[in-house]
C-alpha positions, -999 to 999 in steps of 0.1 A, spaced: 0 0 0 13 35 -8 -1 65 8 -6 93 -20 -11 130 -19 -23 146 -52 -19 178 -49 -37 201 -81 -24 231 -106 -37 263 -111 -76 274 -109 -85 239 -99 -89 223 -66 -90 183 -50 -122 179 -68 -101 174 -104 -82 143 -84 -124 127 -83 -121 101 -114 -77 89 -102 -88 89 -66 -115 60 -64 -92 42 -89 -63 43 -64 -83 31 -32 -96 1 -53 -59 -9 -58 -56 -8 -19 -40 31 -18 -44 59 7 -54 89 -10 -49 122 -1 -67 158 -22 -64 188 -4 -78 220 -20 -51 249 -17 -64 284 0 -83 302 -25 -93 274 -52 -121 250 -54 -143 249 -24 -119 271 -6 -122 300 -32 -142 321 -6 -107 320 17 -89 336 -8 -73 373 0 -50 400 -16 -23 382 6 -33 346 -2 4 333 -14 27 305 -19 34 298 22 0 297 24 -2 271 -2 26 248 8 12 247 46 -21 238 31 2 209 25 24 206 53 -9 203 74 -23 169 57 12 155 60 12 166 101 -22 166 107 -27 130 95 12 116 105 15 107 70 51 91 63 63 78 31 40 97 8 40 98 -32 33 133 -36 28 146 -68 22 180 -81 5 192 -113 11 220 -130 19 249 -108 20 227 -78 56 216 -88 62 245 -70 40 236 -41 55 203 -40 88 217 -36 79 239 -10 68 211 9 98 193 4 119 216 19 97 218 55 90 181 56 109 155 36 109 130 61 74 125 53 79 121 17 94 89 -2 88 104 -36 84 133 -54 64 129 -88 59 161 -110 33 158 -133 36 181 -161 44 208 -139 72 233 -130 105 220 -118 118 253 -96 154 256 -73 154 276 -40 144 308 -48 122 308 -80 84 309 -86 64 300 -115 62 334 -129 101 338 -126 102 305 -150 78 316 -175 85 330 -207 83 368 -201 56 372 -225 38 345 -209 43 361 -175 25 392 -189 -5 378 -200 -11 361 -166 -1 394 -153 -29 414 -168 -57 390 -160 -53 398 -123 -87 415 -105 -86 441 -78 -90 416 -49 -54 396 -63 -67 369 -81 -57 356 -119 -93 348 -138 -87 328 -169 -115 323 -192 -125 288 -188 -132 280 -223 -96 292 -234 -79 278 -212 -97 245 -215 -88 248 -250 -50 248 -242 -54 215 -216 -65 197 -238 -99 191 -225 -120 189 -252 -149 164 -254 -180 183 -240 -187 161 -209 -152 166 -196 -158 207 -202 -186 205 -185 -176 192 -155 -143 210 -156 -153 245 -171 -178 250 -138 -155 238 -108 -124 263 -120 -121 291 -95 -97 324 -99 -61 318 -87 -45 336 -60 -20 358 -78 8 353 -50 8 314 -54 22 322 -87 40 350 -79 57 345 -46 93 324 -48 101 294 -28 125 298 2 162 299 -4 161 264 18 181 238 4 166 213 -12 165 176 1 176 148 -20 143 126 -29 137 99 -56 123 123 -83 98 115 -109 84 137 -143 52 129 -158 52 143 -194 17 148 -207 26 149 -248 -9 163 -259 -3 198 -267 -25 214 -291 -16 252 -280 19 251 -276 41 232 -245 55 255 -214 68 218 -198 89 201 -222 113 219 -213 114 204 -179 109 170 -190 137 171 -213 158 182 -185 146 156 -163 146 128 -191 186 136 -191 194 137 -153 198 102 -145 187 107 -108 154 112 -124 125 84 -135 110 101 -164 74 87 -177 58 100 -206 14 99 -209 -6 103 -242 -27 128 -228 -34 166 -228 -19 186 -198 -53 175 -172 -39 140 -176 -63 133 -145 -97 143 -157 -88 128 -198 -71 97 -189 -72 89 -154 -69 51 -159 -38 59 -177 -26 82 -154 -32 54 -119 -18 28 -141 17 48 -144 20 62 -112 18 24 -96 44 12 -119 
């Protein structure tokens, strides 16, 4: 049995985990899906100050609060970041890191400050007066890869504004802890890929496992037996 914490990207929240959860547990696997300050059913938390500490003790706290030890915890997306925030306050808790299509930062970055400038801009202008980055669900849906109607649907509804400061804020200057690291490359990219860059660089560091999925970048709501099949191999 392995104890895993999926924790979710940008504008979504522990609801995306609902179709790779259940599949887990029926293989005999804890599962853990917290919902970070600000997103999903926490959106109503969310203020101006709402940032990335706040984010990786959202975290933290499941891992303490429940004595979880040997956890898989695996980050999507932004959460890379989250992930290794987390790291870095408790990685005697954590047996393996897995990065699923996500950002792979060193002490002292944030997402924005590995984006593409032009890219950081764009997220840059979409934040509202009370700190918050609103996307337009149908875009941005567009550019995950979610595309059959059912799935955008469910998805399109459930996405909530994200905290501007989770994106913005770096991680700690904190060493980081040396963990058995995993990348998840999702390969369907229809509107361009900001995290092959990362996988190459993990596909060529040999203290890396490095997986690839045919799926578009919300790996868990498109292809979720896919996605439980990997991460238990």
């Amino acid at each position: 049995m392995t104890t895993f914490v999926l924790v979710h990207g940008g504008w979504h929240g522990g609801w995306c985990w609902r179709r790779v959860a259940p599949l887990l547990c029926e293989r005999g696997h804890d599962v853990f899906t917290p919902t970070l300050t600000g997103l999903g059913n926490r959106a109503h938390l969310s203020r101006p100050h709402t940032g990335l500490a706040a984010h990786v003790q959202d975290v933290v706290a499941v891992l303490e609060l429940d004595d979880l030890r040997d956890v898989v915890l695996v980050g999507h997306s932004s959460s890379g970041v989250v992930i290794t925030g987390v790291a870095q306050r408790a990685a005697h808790r954590i047996a393996e890191l897995v990065h699923l299509d996500s950002f792979v930062p060193a002490p002292g970055d944030s997402v924005f400050s590995l984006l593409p400038p032009e890219r950081r801009a764009f997220f840059e202008n979409l934040v509202d007066a009370a700190g918050r980055i609103v996307l337009d669900p149908d875009g941005a849906m567009d550019g995950w890869a979610i595309l059959d109607p059912a799935d955008r649907a469910w998805v399109g509804p459930r996405l909530r504004p994200h905290p501007v400061g989770g994106l913005a804020d770096p991680l700690p200057q904190t060493p980081l802890p040396e963990l058995p690291r995993r990348y998840v490359h999702c390969s369907i990219k229809p509107t361009g890929d900001s995290f092959g860059g990362f996988a190459a660089a993990a596909e060529s560091d040999p203290s890396w496992r490095m997986d690839t999925i045919e799926a578009g970048h919300d790996a868990m709501v498109t292809a979720p037996e896919d996605l439980v099949e990997l991460l238990t191999h």
